[in-house]
C-alpha positions as CSV (number, residue, x, y, z in Angstrom):
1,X,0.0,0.0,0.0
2,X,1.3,3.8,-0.9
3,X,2.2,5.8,1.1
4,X,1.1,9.6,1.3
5,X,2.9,11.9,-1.2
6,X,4.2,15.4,0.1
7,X,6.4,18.0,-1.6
8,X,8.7,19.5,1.3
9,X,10.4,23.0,0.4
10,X,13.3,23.8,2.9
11,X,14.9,27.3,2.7
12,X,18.1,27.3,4.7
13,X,19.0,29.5,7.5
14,X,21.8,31.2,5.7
15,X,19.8,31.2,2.2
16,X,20.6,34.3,-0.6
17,X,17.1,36.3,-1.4
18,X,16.9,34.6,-4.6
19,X,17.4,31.1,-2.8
20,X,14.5,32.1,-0.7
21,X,12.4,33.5,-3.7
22,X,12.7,30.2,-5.7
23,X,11.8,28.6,-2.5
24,X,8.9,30.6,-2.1
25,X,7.8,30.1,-5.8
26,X,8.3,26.3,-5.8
27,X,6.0,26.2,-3.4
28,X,3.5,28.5,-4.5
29,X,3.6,26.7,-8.2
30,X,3.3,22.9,-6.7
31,X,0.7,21.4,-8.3
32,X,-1.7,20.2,-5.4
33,X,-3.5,17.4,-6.7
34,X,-0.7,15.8,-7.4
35,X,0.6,15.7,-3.7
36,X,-1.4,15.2,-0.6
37,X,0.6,17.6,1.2
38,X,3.0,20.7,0.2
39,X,5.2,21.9,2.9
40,X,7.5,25.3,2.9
41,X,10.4,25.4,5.5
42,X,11.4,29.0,6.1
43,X,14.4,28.6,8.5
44,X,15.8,32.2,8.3
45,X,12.0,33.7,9.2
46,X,11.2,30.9,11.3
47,X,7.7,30.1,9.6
48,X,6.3,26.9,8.5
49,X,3.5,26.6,5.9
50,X,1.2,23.7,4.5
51,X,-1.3,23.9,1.3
């Protein structure tokens, strides 16, 4: 049986501002229905987001 499929986008705590843009915009262009779960890691603001 398959597990669940996520897409997990980790921006590291020394990342460039473009690192951290393509983070951001890999996880805003993820294609949703083709994971069960899309998560952002934003180590140098701390946050942590799900769609």
């Amino acid at each position: 049986m398959p597990g669940l499929h996520i897409l997990g986008v980790h921006i590291p705590i020394n990342a460039c501002s473009a690192c951290v843009e393509k983070g951001y915009e890999f996880f805003a262009k993820a294609p949703a229905g083709k994971y069960d779960r899309i998560f952002l890691m934003d180590r140098p603001k701390d946050q942590y987001h799900i769609k």
